[in-house]
RODO-2510 file (C-alpha; in nm, 4 decimals, decimal comma):
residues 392
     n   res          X          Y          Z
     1     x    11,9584     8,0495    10,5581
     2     x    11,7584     8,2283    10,7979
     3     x    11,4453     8,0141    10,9049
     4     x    11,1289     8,1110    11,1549
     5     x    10,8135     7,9385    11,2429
     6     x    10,5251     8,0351    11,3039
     7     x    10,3500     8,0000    11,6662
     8     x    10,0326     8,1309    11,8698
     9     x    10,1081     8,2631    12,2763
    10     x     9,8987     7,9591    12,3430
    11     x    10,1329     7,7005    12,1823
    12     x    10,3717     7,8506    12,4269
    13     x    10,2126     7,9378    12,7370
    14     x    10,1664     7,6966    12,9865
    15     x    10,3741     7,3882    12,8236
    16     x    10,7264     7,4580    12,9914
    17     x    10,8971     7,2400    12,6865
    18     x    10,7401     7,4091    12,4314
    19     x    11,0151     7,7052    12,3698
    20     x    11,3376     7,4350    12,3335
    21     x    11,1216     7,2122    12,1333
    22     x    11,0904     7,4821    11,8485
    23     x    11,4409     7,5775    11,9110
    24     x    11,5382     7,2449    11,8637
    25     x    11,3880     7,2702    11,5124
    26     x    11,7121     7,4254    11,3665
    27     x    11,4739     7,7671    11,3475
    28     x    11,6323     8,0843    11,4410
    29     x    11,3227     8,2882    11,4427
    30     x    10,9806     8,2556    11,5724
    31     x    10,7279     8,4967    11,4214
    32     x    10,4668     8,5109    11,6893
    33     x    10,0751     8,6188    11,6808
    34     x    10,0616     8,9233    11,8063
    35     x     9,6689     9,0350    11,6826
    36     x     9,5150     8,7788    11,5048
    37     x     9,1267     8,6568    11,3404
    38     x     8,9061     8,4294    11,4727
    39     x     8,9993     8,0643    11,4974
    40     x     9,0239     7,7177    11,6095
    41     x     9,3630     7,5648    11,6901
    42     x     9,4746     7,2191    11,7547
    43     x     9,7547     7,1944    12,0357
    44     x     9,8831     6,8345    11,9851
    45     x    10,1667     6,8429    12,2633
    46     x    10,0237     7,0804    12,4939
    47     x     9,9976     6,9775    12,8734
    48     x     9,6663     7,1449    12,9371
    49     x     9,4836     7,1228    12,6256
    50     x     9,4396     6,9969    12,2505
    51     x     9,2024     7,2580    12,1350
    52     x     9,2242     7,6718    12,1718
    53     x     8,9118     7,8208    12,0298
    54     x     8,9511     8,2286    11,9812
    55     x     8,6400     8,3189    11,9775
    56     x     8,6626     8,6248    11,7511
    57     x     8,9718     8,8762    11,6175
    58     x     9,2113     8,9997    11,9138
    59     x     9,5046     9,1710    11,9958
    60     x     9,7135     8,9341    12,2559
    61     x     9,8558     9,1699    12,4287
    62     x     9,6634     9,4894    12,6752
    63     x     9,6224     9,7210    12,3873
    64     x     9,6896    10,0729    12,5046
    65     x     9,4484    10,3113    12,6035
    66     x     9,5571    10,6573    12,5094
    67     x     9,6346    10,5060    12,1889
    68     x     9,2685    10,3635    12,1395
    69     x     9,0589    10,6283    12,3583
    70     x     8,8027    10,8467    12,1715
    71     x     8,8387    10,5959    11,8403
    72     x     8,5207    10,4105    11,7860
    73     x     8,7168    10,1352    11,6231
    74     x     8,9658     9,9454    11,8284
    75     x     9,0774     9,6518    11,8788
    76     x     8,9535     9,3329    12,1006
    77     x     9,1451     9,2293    12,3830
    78     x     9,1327     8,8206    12,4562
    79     x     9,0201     8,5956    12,6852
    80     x     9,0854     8,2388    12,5902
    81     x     9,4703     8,2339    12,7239
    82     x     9,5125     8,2980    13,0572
    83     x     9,7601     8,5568    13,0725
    84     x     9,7745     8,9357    13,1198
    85     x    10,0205     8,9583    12,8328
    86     x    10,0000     8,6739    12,6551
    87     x    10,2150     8,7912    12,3667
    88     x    10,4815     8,8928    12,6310
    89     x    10,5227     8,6049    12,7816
    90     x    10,5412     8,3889    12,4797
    91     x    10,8012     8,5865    12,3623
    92     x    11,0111     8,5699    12,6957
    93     x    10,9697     8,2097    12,7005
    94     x    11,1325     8,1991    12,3709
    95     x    11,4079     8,4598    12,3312
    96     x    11,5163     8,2632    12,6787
    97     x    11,5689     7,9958    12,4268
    98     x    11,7864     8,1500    12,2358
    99     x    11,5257     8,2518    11,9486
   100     x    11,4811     8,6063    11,7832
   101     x    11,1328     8,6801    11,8463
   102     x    10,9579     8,8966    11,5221
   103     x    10,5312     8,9949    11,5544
   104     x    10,2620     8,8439    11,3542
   105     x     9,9825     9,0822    11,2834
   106     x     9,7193     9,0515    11,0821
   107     x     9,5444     9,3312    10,9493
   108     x     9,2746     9,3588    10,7087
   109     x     9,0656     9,0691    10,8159
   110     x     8,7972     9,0761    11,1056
   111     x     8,4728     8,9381    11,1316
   112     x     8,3667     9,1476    11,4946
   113     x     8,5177     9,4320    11,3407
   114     x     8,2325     9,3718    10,9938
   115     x     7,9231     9,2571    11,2704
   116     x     7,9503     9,5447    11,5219
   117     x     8,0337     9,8419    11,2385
   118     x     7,8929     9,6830    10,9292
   119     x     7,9312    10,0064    10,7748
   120     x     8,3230     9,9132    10,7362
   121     x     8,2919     9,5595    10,5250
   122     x     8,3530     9,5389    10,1610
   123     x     8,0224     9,5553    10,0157
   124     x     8,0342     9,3477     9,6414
   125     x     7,8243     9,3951     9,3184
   126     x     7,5225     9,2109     9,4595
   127     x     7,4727     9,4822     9,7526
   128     x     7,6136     9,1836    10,0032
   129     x     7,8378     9,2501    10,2878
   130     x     8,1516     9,0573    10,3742
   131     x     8,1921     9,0927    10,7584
   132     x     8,5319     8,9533    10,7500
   133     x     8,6974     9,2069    10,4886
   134     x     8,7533     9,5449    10,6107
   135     x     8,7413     9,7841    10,2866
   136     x     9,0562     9,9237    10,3420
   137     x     8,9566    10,2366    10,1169
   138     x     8,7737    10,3784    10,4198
   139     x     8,8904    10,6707    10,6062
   140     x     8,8049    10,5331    10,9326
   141     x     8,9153    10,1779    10,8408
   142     x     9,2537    10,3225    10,7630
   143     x     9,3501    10,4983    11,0147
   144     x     9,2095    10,2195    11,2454
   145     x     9,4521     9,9729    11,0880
   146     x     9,7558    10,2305    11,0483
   147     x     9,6994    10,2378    11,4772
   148     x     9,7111     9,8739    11,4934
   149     x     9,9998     9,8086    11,2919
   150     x    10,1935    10,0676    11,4728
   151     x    10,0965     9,9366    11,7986
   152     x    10,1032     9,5359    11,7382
   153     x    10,3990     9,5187    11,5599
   154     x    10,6331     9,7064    11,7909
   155     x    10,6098     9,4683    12,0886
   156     x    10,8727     9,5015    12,3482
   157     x    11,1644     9,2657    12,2895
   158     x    11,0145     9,2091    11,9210
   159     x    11,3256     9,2510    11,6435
   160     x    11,0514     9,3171    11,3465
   161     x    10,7612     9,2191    11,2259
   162     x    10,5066     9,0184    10,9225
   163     x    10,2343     9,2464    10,8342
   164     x     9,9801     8,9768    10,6874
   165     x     9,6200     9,0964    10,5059
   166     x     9,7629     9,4104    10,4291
   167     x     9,5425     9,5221    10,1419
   168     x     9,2605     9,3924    10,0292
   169     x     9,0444     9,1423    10,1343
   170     x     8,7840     8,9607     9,9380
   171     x     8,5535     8,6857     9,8695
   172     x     8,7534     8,4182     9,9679
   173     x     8,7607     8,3084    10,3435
   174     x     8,7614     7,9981    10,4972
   175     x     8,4446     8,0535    10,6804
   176     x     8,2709     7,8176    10,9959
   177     x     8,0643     7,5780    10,7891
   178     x     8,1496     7,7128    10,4905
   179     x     7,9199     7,6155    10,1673
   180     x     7,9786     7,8052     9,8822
   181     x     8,1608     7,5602     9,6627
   182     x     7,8828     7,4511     9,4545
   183     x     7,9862     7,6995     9,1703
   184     x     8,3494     7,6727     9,1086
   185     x     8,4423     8,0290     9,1147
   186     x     8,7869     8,0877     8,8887
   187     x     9,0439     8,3168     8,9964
   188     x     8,9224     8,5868     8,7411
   189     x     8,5359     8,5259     8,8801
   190     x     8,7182     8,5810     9,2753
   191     x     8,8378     8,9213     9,1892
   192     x     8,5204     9,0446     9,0561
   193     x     8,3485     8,8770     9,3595
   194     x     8,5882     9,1082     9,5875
   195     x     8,5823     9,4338     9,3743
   196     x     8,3965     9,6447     9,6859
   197     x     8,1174     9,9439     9,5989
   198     x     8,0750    10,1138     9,9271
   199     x     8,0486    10,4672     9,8689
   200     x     8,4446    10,5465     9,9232
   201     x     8,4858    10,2685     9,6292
   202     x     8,2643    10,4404     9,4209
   203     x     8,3608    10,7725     9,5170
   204     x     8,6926    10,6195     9,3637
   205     x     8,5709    10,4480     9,0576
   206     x     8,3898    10,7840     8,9950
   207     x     8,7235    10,9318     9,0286
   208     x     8,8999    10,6628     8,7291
   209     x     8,5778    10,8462     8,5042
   210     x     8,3127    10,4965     8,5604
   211     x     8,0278    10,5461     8,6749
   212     x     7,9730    10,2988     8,9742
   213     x     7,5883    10,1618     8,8918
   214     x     7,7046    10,0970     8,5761
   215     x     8,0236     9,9157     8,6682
   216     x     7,8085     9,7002     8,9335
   217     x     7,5838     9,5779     8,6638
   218     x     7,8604     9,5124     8,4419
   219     x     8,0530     9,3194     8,7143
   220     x     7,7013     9,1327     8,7423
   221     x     7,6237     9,0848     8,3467
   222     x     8,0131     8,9437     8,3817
   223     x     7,9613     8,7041     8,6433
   224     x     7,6099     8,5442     8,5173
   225     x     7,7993     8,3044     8,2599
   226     x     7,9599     8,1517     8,6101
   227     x     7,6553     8,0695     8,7833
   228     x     7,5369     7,8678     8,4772
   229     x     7,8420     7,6625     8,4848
   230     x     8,0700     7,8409     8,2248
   231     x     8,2558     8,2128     8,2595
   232     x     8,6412     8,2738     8,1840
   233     x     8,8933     8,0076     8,1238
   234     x     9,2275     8,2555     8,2549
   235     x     9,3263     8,3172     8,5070
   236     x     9,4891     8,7134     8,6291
   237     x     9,4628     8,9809     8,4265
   238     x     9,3633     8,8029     8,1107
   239     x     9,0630     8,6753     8,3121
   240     x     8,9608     8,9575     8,4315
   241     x     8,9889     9,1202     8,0738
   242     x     8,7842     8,8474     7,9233
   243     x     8,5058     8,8750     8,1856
   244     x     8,4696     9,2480     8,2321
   245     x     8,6154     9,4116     8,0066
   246     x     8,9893     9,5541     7,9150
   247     x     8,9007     9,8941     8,0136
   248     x     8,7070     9,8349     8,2963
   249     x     8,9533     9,5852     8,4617
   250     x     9,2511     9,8324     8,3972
   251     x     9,0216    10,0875     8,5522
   252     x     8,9298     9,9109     8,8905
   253     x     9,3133     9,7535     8,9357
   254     x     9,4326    10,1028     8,9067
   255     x     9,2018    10,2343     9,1864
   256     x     9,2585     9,9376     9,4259
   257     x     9,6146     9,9304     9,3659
   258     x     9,6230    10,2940     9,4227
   259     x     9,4557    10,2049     9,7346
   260     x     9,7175     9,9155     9,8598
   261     x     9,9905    10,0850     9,7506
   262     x     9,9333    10,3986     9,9750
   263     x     9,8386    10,1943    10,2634
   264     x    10,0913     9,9386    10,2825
   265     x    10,3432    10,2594    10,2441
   266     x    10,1428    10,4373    10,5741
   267     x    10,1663    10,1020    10,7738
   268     x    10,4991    10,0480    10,7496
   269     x    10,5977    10,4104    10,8334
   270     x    10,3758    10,3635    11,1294
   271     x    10,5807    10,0754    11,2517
   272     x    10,8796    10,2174    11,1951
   273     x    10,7837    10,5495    11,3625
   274     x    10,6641    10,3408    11,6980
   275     x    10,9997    10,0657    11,6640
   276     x    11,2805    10,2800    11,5971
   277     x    11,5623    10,2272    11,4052
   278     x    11,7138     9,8580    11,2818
   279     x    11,3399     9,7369    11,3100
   280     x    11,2243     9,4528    11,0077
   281     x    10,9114     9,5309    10,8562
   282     x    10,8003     9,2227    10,6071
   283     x    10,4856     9,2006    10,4362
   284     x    10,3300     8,8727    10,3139
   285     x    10,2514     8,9120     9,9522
   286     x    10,1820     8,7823     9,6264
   287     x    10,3430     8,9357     9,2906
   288     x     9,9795     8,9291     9,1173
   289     x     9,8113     9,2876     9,2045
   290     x     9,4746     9,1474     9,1578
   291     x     9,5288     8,9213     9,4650
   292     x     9,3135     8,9733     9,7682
   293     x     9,3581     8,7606    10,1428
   294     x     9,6245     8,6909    10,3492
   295     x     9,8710     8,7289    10,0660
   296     x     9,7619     9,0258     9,9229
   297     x     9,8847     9,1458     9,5713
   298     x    10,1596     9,3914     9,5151
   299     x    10,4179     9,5354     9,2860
   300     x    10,7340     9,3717     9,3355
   301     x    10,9189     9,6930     9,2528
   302     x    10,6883     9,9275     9,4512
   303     x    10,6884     9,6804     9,7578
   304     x    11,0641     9,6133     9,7994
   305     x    11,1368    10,0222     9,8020
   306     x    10,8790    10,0595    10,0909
   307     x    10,9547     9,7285    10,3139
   308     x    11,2356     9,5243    10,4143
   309     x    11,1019     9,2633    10,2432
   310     x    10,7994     8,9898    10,1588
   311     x    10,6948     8,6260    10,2835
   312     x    10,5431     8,4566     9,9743
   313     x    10,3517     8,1809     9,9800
   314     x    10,5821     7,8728     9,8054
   315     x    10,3761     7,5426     9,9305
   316     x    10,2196     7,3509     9,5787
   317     x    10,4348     7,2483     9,2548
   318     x    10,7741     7,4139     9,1258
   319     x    10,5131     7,6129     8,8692
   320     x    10,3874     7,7650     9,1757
   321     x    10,7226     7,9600     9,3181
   322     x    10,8618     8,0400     8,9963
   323     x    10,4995     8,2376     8,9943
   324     x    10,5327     8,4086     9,3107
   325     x    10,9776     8,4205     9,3675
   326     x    10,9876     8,5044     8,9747
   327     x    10,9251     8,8795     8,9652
   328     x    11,1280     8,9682     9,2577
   329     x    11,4310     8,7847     9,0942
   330     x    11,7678     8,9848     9,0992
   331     x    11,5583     9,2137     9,3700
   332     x    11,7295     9,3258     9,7223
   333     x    11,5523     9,2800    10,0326
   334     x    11,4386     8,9479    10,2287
   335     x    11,2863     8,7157    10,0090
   336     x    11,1159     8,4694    10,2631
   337     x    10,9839     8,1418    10,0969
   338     x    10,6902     8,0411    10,3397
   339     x    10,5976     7,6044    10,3020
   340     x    10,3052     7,4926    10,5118
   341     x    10,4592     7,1837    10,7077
   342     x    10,1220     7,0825    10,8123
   343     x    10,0933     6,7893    10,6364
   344     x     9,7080     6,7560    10,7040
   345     x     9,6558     7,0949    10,6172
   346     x     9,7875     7,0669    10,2362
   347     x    10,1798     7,1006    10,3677
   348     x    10,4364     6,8455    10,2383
   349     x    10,7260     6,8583    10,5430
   350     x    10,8498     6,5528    10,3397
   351     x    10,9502     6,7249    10,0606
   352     x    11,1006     7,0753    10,2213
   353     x    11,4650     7,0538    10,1855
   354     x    11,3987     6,9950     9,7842
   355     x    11,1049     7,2518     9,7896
   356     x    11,3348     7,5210     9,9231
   357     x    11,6486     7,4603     9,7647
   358     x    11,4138     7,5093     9,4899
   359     x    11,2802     7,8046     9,6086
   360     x    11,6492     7,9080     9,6901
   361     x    11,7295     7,8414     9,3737
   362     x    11,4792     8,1380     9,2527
   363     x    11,6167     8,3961     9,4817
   364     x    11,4417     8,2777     9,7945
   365     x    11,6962     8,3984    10,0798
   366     x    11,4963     8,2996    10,4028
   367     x    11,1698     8,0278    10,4758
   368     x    10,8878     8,0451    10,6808
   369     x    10,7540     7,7534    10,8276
   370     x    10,3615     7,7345    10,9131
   371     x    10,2842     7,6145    11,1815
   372     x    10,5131     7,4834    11,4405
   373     x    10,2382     7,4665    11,7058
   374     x     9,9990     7,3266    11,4496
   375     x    10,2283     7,0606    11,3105
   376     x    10,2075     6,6936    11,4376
   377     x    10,5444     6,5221    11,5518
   378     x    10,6226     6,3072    11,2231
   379     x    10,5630     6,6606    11,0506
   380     x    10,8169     6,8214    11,3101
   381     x    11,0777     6,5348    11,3032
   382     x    11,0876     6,6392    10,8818
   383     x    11,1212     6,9467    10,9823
   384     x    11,4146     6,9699    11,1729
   385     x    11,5970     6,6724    10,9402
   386     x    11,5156     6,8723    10,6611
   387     x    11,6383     7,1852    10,8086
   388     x    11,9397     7,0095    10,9169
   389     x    12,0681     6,8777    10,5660
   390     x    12,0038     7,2575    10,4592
   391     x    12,2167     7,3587    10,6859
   392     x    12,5030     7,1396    10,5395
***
């Protein structure tokens, strides 16, 4: 079974070791960060360093600039590696390995992007802004990400590529200093937290025959039963029903999955217009359309006819995958079962060969590992054994 692991330039750059080390995994794919959001990173075996702090969302390569000239959004270049192309010559490092090298882009999710044009953010029902989450139902928002996909995923000497945050984004982020978990907030409470009313959204809910005032203060009259304390007890759709309303909920899903669908269909004909032929296009998903984030909801039927595939995330309980690998079951394309093996970040390395032969077991036909650069040794040592008795 086909495995990669995920890695930032900087895990590579500068630690001559690092590229046979990840090899030596029993990986045969490294999907590397090629534009990425803010963050901090641990570097346990680097030579240089322990700690990479990128200071806000980049590209990690020179983005082009005929592509980007005239647009008033465009990407960041970065400065915290120290490297012309830092992408580049990660990648070189590893294909010289003997590793097939795929792109890591993430999309939809950019704090600098939301503080220098705050005119781009999802606004919610409370008139608040959310810096980090492009709304992706804006013209210039589109096209912005359509050009970054296009040029971030079709790296030289890249075989394909993960499109991550591609759709929505919403309330939830794992913010610096974060303090917001003083009112548990249920999954059905999240998606009305992330339903967006800028005036393309409500040009849109307009269009589904709401009027957008009146949907706001419903959303609102909806969520006040959570800030005492109480609200829905479902989860999904059945939440969402109970808190808002069945035709209100079917209302907004079909205007934001209207929205996801036709821009996950433009992105990946905008990679595969700039790549060529034979190129992998992957998107990391969740089957549950109401789902905003890194693993942003889809239709397993829609998704599969547009990409080559999905990365779902598998790491938790067997409840868990059966939830996400269940309705893509008896579906072609790459089915990649992704398993945090950071134990300290919620991953259990320990327990990967059973997790994935259970996730094989659902139709998983690939894994992705997160994070080989983020992992500590005991959690790479796992790795590989587990990877190793799969292999048998």
């Amino acid at each position: 079974m086909k495995t990669s692991a995920f890695l930032y330039p900087w895990d590579v750059i500068g630690d001559p070791a690092a590229a046979a080390r990840v090899a030596d995994l029993g990986v045969q794919q490294v999907t590397l960060a090629a534009a990425y959001h803010s963050t901090r990173a641990l570097t346990p075996r680097h030579p240089a360093h322990r700690i990479v702090t990128a200071e806000h969302a980049a590209v990690l390569y020179p983005p082009g600039p005929a592509r980007w000239e005239g647009r008033e959004l465009r990407p960041h270049g970065q400065s915290w590696v120290a490297s012309d192309d830092p992408f580049a010559e990660a990648a070189e490092a590893l294909t010289g390995a003997g590793l097939e090298v795929h792109t890591w882009v993430v999309l939809a999710h950019n704090s600098r992007l939301g503080a220098e044009h705050p005119e781009t953010s999802v606004v919610n029902a409370y008139g608040d802004r959310y810096p980090w989450a492009p709304c992706i139902a804006r013209p210039a928002v589109r096209a912005y990400l359509l050009a970054l996909a296009a040029e971030a995923a079709a790296r030289p000497g890249a075989r394909g590529t993960e499109l991550e945050s591609c759709g929505w984004y919403g309330f939830a982020h794992l913010h610096a200093h974060d303090k917001i978990a003083g009112v548990g907030l249920g999954d059905a409470a999240q998606y009305l937290m992330s339903l967006c009313f800028c005036p393309d959204c409500q040009t849109g809910y307009a269009g589904q025959g709401l009027d957008p005032d009146a949907l706001a203060a419903a959303v609102r009259g909806a969520l006040e039963p959570v800030w005492g304390g109480s609200g829905s007890t479902e989860s999904g759709r059945a939440g969402i029903e109970e808190l808002l309303g069945a035709d209100l909920a079917a209302a907004t899903l079909q205007w934001r999955g209207t929205v996801v669908r036709t821009l996950q269909e433009s992105a990946v004909a905008a990679v595969r217009a700039a790549a060529g032929p034979g190129f992998q296009v992957l998107l990391h998903a969740d089957p549950a359309p109401h789902r905003t984030g890194a693993n942003v909801g889809v239709d397993p039927a829609h998704i599969l006819s547009v990409a080559d595939g999905v990365v779902l995330p598998c790491t938790g309980d067997d409840p868990a995958r059966e939830a996400v690998l269940g309705p893509f079951d008896g579906r072609d394309g790459v089915l990649a079962a992704n398993f945090s093996v950071v134990t300290g970040m919620g991953g259990s390395p320990a327990a990967l060969e059973r997790d994935a032969a259970h996730a094989m077991s659902l139709g998983a036909n690939q894994l992705r590992l997160y994070h080989a650069g983020l992992a500590s040794d005991p959690d790479l040592e796992a790795v590989a054994g587990a990877l190793s008795r799969l292999r048998r």
